[in-house]
mmCIF file of the C-alpha atoms, coordinates in Angstrom:
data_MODEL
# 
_entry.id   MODEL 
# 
loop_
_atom_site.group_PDB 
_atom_site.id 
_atom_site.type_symbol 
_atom_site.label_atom_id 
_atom_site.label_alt_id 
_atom_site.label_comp_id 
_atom_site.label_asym_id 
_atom_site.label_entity_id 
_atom_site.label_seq_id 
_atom_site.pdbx_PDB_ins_code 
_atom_site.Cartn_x 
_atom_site.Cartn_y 
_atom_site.Cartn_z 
_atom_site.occupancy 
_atom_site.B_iso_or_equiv 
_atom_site.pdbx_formal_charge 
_atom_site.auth_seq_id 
_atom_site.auth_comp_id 
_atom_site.auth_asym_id 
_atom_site.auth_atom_id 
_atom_site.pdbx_PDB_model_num 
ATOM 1   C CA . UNK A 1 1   ? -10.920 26.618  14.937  1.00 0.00 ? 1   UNK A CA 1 
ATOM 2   C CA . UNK A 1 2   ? -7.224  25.616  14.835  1.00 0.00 ? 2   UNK A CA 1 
ATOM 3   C CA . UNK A 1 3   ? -5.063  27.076  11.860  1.00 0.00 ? 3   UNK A CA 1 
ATOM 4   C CA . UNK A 1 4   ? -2.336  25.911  10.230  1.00 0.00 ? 4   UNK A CA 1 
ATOM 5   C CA . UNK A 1 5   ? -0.730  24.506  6.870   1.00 0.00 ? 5   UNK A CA 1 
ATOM 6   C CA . UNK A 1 6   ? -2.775  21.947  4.908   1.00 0.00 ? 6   UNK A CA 1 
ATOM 7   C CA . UNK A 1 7   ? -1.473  18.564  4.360   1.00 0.00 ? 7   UNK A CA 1 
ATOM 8   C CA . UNK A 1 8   ? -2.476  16.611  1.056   1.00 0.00 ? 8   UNK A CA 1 
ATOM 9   C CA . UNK A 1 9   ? -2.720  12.508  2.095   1.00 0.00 ? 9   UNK A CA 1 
ATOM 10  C CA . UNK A 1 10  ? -4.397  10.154  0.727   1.00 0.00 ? 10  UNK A CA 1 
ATOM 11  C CA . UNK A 1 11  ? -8.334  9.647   1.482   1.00 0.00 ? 11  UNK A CA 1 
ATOM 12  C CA . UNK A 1 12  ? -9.604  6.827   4.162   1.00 0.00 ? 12  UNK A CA 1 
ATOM 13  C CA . UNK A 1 13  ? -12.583 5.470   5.320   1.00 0.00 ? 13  UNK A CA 1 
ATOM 14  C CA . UNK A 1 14  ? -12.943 8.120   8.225   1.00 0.00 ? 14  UNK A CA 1 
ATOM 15  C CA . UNK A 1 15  ? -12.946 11.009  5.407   1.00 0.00 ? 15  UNK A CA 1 
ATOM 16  C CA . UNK A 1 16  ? -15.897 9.294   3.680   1.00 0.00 ? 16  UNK A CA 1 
ATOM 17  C CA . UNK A 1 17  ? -18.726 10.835  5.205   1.00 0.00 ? 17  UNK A CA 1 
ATOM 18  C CA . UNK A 1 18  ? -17.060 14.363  4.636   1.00 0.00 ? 18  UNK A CA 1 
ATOM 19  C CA . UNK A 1 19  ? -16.278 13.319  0.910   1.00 0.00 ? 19  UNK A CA 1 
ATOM 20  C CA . UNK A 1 20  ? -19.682 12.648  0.107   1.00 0.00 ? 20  UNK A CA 1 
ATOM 21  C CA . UNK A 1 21  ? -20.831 15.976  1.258   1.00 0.00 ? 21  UNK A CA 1 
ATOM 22  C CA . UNK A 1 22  ? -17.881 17.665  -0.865  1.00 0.00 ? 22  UNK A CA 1 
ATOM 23  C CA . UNK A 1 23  ? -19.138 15.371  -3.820  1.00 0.00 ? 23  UNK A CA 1 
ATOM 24  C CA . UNK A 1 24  ? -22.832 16.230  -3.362  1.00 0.00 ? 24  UNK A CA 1 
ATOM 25  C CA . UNK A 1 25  ? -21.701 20.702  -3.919  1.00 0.00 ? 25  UNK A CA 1 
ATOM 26  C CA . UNK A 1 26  ? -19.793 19.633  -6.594  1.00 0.00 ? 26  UNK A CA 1 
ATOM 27  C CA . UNK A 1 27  ? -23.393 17.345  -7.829  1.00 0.00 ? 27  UNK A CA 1 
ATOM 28  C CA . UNK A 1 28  ? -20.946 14.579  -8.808  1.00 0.00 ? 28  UNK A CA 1 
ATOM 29  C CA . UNK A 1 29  ? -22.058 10.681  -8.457  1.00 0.00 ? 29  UNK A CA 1 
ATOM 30  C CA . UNK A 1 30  ? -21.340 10.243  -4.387  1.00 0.00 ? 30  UNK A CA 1 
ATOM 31  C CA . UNK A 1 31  ? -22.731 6.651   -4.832  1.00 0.00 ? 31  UNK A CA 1 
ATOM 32  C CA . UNK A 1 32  ? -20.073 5.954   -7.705  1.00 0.00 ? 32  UNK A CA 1 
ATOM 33  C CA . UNK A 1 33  ? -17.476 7.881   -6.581  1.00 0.00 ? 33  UNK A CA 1 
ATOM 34  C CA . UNK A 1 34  ? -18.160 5.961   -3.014  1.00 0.00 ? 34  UNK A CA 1 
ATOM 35  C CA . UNK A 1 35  ? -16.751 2.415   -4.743  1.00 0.00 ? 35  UNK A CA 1 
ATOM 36  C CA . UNK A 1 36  ? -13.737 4.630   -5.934  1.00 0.00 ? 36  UNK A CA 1 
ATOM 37  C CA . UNK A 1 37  ? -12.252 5.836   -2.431  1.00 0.00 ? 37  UNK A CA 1 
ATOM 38  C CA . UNK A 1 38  ? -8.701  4.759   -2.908  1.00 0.00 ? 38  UNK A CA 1 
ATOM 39  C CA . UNK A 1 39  ? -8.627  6.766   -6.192  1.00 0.00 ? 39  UNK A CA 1 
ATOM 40  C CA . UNK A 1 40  ? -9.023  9.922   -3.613  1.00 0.00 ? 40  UNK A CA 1 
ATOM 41  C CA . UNK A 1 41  ? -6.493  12.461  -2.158  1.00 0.00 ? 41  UNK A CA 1 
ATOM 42  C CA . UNK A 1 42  ? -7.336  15.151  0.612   1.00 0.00 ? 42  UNK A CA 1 
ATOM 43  C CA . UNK A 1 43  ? -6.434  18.365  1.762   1.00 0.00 ? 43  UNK A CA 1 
ATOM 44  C CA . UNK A 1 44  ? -6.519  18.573  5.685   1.00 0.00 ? 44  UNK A CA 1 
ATOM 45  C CA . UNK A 1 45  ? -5.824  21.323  8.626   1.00 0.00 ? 45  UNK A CA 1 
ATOM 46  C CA . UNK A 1 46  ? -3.866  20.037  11.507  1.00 0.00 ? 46  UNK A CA 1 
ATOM 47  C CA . UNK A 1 47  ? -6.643  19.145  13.089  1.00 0.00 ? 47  UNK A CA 1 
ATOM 48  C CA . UNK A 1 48  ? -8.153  16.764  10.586  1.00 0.00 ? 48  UNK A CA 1 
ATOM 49  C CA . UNK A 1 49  ? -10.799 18.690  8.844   1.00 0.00 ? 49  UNK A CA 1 
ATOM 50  C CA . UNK A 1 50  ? -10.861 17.794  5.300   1.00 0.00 ? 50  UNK A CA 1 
ATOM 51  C CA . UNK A 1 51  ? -11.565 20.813  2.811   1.00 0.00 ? 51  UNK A CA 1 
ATOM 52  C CA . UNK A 1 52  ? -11.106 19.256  -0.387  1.00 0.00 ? 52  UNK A CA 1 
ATOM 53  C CA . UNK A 1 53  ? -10.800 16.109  -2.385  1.00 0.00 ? 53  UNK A CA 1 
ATOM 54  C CA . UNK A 1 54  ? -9.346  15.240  -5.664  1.00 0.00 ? 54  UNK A CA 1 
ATOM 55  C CA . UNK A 1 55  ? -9.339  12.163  -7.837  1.00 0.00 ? 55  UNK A CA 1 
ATOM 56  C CA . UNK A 1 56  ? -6.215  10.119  -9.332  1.00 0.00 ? 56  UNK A CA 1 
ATOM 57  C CA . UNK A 1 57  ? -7.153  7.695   -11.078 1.00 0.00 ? 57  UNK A CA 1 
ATOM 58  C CA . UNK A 1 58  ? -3.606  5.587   -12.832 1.00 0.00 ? 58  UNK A CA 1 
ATOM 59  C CA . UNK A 1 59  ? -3.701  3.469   -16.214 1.00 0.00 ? 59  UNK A CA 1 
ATOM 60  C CA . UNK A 1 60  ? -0.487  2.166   -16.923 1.00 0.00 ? 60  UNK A CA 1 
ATOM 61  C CA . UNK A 1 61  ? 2.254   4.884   -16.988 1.00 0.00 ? 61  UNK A CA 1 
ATOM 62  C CA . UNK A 1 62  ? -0.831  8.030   -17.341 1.00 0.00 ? 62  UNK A CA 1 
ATOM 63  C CA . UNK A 1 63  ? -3.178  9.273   -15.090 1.00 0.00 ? 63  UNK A CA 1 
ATOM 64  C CA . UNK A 1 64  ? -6.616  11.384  -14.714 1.00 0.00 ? 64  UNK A CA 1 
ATOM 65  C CA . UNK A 1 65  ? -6.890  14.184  -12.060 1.00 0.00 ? 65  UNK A CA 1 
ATOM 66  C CA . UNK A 1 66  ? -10.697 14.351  -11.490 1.00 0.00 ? 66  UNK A CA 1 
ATOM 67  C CA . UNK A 1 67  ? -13.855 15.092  -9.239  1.00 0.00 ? 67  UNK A CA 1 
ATOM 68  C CA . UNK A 1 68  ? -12.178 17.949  -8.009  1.00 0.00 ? 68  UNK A CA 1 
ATOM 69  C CA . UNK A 1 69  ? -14.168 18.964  -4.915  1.00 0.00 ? 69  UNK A CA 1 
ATOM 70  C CA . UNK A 1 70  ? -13.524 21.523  -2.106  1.00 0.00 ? 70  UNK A CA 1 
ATOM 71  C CA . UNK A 1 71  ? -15.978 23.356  0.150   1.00 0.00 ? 71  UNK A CA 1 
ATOM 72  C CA . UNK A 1 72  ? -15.632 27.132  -0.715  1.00 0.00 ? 72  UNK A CA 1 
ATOM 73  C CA . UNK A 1 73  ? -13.553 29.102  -3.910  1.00 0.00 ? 73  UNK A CA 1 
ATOM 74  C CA . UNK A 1 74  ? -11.201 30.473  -1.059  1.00 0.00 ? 74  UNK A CA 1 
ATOM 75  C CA . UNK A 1 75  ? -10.389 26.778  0.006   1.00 0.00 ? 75  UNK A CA 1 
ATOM 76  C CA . UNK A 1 76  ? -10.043 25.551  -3.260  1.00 0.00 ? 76  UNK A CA 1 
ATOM 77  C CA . UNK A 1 77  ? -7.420  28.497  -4.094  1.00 0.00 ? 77  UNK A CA 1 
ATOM 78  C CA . UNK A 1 78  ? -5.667  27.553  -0.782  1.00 0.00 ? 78  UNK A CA 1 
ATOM 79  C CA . UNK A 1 79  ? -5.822  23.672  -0.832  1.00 0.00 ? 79  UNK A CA 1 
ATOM 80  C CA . UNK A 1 80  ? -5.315  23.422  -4.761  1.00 0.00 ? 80  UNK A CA 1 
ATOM 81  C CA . UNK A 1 81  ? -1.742  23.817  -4.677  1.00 0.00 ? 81  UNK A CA 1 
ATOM 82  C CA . UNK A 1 82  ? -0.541  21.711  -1.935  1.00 0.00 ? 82  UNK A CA 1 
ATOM 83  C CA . UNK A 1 83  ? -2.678  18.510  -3.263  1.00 0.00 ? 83  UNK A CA 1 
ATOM 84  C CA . UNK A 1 84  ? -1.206  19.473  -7.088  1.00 0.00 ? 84  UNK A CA 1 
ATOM 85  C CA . UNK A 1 85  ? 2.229   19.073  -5.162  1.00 0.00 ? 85  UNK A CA 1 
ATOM 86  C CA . UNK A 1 86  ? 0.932   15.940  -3.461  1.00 0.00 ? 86  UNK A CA 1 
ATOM 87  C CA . UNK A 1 87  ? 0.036   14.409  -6.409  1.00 0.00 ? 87  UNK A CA 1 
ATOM 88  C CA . UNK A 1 88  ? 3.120   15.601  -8.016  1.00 0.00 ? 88  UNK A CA 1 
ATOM 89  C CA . UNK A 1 89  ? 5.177   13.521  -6.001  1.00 0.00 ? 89  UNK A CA 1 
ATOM 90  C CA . UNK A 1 90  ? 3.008   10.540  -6.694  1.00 0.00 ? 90  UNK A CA 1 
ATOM 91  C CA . UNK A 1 91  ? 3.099   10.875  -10.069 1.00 0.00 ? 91  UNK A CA 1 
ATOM 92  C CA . UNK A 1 92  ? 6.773   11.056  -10.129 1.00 0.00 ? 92  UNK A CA 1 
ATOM 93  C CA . UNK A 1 93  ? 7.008   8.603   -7.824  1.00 0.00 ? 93  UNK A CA 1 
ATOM 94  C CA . UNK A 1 94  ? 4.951   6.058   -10.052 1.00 0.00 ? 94  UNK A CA 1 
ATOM 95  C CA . UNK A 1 95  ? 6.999   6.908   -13.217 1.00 0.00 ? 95  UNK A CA 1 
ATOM 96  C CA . UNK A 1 96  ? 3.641   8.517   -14.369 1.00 0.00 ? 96  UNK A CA 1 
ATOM 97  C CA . UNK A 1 97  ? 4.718   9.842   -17.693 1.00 0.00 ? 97  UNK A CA 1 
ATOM 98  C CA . UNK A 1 98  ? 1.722   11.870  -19.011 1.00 0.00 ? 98  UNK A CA 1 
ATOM 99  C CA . UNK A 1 99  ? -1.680  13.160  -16.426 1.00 0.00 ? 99  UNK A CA 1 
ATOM 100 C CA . UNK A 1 100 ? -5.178  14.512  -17.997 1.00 0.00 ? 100 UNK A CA 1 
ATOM 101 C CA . UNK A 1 101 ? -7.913  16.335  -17.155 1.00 0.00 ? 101 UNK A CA 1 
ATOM 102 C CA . UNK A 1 102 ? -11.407 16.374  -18.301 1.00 0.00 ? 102 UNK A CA 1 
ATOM 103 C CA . UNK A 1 103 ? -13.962 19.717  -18.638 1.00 0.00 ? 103 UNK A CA 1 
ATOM 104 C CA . UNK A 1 104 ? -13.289 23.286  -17.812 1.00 0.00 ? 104 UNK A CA 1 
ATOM 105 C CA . UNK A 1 105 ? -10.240 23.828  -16.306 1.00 0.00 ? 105 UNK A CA 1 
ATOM 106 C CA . UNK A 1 106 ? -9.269  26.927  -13.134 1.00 0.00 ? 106 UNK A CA 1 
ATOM 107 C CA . UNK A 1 107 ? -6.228  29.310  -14.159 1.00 0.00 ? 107 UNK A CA 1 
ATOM 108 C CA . UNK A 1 108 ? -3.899  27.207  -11.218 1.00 0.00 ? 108 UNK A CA 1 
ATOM 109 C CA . UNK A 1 109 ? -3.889  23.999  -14.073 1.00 0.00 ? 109 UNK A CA 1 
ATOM 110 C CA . UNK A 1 110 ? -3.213  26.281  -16.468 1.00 0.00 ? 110 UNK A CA 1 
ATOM 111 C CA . UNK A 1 111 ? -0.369  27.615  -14.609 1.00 0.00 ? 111 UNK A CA 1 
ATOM 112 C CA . UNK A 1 112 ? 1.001   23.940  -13.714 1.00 0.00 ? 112 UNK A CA 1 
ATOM 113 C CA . UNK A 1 113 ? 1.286   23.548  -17.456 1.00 0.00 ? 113 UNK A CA 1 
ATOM 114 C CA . UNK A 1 114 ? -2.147  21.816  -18.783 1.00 0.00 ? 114 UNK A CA 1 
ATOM 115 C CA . UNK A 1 115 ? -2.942  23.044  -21.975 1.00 0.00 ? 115 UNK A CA 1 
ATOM 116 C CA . UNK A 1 116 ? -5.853  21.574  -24.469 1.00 0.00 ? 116 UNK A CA 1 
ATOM 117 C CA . UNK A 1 117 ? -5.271  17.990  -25.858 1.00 0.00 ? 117 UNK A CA 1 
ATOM 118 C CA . UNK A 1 118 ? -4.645  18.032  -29.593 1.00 0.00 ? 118 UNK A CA 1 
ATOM 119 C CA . UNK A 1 119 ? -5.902  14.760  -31.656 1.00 0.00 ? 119 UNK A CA 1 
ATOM 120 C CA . UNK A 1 120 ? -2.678  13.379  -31.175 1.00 0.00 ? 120 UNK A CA 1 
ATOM 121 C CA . UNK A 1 121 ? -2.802  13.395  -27.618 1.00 0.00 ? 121 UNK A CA 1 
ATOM 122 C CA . UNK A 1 122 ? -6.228  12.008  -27.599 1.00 0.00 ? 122 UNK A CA 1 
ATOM 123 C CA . UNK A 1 123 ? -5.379  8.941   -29.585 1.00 0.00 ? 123 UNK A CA 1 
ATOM 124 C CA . UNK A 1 124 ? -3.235  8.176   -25.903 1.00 0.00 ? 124 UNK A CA 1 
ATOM 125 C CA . UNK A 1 125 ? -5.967  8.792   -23.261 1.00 0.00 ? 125 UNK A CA 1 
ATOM 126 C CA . UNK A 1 126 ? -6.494  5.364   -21.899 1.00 0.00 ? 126 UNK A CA 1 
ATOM 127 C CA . UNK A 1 127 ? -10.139 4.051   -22.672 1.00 0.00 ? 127 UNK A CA 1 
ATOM 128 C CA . UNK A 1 128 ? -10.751 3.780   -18.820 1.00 0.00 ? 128 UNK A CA 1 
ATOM 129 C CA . UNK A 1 129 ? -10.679 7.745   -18.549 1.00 0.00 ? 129 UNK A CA 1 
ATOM 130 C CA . UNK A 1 130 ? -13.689 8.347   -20.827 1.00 0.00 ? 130 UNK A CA 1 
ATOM 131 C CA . UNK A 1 131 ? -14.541 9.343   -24.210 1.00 0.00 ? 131 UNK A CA 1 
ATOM 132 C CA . UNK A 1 132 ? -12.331 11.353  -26.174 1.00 0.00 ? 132 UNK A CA 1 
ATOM 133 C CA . UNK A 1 133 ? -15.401 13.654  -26.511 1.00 0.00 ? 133 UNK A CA 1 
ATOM 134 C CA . UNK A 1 134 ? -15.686 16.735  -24.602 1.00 0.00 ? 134 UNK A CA 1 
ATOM 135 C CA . UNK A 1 135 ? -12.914 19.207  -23.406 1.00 0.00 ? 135 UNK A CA 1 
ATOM 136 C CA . UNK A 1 136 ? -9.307  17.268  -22.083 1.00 0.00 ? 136 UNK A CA 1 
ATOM 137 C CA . UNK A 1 137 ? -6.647  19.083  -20.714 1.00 0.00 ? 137 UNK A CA 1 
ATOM 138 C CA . UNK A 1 138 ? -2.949  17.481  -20.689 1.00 0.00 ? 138 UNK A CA 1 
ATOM 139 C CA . UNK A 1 139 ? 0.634   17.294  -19.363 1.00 0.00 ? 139 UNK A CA 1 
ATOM 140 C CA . UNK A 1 140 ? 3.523   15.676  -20.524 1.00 0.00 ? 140 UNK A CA 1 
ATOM 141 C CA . UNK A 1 141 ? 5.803   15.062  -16.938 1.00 0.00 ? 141 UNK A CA 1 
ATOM 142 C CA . UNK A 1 142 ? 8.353   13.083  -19.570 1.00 0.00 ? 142 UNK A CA 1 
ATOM 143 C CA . UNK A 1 143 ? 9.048   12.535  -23.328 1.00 0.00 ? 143 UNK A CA 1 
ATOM 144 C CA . UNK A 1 144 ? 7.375   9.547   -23.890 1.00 0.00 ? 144 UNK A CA 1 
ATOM 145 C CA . UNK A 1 145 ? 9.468   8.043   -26.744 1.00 0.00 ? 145 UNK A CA 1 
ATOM 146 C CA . UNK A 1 146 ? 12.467  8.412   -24.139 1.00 0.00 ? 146 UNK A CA 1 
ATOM 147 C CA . UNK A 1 147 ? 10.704  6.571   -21.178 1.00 0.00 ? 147 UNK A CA 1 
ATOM 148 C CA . UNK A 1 148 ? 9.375   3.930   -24.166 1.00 0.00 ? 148 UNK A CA 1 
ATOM 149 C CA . UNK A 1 149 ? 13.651  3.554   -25.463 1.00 0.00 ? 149 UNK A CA 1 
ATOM 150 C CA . UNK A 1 150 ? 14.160  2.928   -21.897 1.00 0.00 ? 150 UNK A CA 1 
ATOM 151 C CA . UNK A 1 151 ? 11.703  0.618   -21.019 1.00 0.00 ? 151 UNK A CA 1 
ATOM 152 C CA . UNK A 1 152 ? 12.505  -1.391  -23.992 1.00 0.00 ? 152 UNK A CA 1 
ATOM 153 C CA . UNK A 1 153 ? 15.844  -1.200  -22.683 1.00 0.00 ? 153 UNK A CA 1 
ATOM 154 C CA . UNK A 1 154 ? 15.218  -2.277  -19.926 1.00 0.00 ? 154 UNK A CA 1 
ATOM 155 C CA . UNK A 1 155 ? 13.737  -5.333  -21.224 1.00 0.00 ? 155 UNK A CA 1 
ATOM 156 C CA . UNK A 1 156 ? 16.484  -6.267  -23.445 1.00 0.00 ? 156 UNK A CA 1 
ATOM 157 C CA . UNK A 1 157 ? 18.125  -6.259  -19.899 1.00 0.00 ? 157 UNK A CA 1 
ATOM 158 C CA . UNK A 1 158 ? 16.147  -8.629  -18.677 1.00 0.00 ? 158 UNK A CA 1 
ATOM 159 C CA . UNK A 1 159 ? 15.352  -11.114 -21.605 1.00 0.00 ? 159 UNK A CA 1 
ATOM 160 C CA . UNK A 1 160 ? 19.685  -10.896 -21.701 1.00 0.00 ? 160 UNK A CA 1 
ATOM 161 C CA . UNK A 1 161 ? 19.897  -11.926 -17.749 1.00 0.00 ? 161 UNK A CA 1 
ATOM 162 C CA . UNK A 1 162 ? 17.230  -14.807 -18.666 1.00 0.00 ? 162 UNK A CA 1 
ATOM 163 C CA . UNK A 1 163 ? 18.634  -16.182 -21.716 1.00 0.00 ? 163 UNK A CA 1 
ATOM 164 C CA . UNK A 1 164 ? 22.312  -16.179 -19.042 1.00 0.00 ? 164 UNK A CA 1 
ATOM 165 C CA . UNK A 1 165 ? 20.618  -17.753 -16.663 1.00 0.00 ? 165 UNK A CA 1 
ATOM 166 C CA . UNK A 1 166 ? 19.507  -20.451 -18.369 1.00 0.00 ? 166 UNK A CA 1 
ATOM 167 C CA . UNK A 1 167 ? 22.431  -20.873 -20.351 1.00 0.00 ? 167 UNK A CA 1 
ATOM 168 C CA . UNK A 1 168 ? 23.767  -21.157 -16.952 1.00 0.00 ? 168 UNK A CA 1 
ATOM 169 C CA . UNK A 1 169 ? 21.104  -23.575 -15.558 1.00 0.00 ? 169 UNK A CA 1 
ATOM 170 C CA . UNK A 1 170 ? 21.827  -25.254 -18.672 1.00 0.00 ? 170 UNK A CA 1 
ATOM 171 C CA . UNK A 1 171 ? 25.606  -26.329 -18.236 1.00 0.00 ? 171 UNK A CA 1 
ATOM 172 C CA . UNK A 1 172 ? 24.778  -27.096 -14.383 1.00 0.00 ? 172 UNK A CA 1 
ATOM 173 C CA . UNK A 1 173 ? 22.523  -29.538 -15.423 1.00 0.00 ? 173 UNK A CA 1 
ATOM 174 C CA . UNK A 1 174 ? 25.142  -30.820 -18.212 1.00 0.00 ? 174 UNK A CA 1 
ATOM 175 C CA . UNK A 1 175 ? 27.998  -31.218 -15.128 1.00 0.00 ? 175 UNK A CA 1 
ATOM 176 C CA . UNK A 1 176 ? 25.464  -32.919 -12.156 1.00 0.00 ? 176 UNK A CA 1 
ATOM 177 C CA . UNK A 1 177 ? 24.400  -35.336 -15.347 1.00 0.00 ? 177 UNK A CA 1 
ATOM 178 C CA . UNK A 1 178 ? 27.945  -36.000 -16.434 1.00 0.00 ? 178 UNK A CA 1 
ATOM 179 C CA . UNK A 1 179 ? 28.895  -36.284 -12.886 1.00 0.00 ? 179 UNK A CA 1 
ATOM 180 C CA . UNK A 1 180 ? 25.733  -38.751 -11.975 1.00 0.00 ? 180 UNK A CA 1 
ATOM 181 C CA . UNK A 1 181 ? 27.326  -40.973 -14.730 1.00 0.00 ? 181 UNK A CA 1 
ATOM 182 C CA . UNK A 1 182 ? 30.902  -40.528 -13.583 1.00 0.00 ? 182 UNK A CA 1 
ATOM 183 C CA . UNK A 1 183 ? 28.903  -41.971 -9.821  1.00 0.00 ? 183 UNK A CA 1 
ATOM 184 C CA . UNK A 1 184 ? 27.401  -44.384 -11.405 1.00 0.00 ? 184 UNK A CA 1 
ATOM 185 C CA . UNK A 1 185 ? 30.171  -46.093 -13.288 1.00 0.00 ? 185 UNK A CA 1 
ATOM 186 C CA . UNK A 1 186 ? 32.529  -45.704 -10.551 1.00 0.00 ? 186 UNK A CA 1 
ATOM 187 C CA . UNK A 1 187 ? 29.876  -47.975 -8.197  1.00 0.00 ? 187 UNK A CA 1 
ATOM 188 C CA . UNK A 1 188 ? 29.756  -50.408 -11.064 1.00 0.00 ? 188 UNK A CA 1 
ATOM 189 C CA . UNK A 1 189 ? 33.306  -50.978 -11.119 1.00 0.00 ? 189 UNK A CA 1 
ATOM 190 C CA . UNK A 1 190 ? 33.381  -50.926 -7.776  1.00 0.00 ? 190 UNK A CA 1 
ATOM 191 C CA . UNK A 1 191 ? 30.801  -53.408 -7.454  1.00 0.00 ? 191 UNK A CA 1 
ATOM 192 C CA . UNK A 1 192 ? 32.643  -55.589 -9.626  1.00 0.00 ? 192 UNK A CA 1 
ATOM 193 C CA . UNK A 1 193 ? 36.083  -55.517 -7.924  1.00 0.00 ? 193 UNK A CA 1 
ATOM 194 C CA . UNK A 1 194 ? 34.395  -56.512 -4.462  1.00 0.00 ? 194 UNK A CA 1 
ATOM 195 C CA . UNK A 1 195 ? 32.907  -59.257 -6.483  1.00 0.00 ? 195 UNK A CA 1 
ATOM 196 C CA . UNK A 1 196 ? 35.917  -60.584 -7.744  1.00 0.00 ? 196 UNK A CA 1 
ATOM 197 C CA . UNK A 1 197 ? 37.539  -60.225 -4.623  1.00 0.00 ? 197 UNK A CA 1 
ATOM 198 C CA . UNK A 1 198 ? 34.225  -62.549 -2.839  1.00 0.00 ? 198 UNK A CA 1 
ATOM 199 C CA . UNK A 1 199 ? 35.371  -65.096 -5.304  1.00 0.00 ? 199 UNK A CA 1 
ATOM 200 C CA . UNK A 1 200 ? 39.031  -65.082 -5.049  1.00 0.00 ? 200 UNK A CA 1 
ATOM 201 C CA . UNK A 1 201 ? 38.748  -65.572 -1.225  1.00 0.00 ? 201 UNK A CA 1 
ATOM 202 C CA . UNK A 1 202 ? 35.536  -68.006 -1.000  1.00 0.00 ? 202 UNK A CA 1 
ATOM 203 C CA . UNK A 1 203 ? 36.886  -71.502 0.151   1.00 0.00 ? 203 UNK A CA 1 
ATOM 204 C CA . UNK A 1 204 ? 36.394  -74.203 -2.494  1.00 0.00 ? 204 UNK A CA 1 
ATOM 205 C CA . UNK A 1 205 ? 34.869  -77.408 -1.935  1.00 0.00 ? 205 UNK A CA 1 
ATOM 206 C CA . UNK A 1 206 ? 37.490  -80.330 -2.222  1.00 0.00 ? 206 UNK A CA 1 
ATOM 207 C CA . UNK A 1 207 ? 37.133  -82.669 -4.519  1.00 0.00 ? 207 UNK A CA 1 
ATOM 208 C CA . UNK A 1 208 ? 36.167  -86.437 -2.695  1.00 0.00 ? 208 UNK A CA 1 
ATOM 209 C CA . UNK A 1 209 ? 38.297  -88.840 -4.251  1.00 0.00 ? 209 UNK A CA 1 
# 
């Protein structure tokens, strides 16, 4: 069998027949997780064979890292670390701010910084993750109240650019109406000169005496 580093990508339709059988050792719902496929990330050999599959499911600026599945313990320990990277990137990528897992948790999470969600934490897990019940793991990638200052920057920005351009769009409109009646009147004196002129030079009848 050909050897070599895994790759993490993300999971197509050709991996589906191999993700179901990962699903089905793990006993998770293959016919739900089936509807989910673009939620799914892969480790690979070189060659193609998938040993592992993980979830990622996004909510807004948080997401869930779930139905962890992978063939054997010694493929999990290999391919664990390259699709935490993966996802990682994606995460960072997607200005993902906080990530969560769900249920009993291997030492490599622990390692990457995951540690049990207090109450506080809780009262942020998105309602399309699940309950709050049961065991959650967290990680903050970024101090939330920062990214929050910044969005809301961000959109003082842009309600500042909007309120210019109109004010903008505004004073346009004010100069092609001021210069539509500057048109206007300049036709209807012009108009009215070539009128006068057409009865300055029409011939008048003589009087018969």
């Amino acid at each position: 069998m050909p050897t070599g580093p895994l790759i993490a990508r993300r999971a197509n339709l050709d991996d589906l027949t191999v993700l179901r059988g990962l699903w089905q050792l793990e006993r998770l719902p293959t016919h739900e997780l089936d509807k989910r496929l673009t939620e799914f990330h892969v480790a690979a050999r070189p060659d193609g064979l998938v040993t592992g599959t993980v979830g990622f499911l996004v909510s807004g600026q948080q997401a869930w890292i779930h139905s962890l599945a992978f063939a054997s313990l010694a493929q999990a320990a290999e391919g664990l670390p390259v699709v935490w990277e993966h996802l990682l990137t994606l995460a960072r990528s997607q200005n993902i701010v906080r990530l969560w897992l769900h249920g009993p948790v291997a030492d490599h999470w622990r390692e990457a910084g995951f540690s049990p969600a207090t109450a506080g934490d809780l009262k942020k897990l998105p309602a399309g993750f699940g309950h709050q019940a049961g065991s959650w793991h967290t990680l903050a990638l970024r101090d939330e109240s920062a990214m929050a200052a910044v969005v809301e920057k961000e959109l003082g920005s842009f309600h500042e650019a909007q309120q210019r351009e109109a004010e903008r769009l505004r004073r346009q409109a004010v100069i092609w109406k001021l210069a539509a009646w500057v048109i206007a009147l300049l036709f209807f004196i012009g108009a009215s000169w070539m009128i006068v002129l057409l009865l300055r030079t029409a011939p008048r009848r003589q009087r018969r005496p």
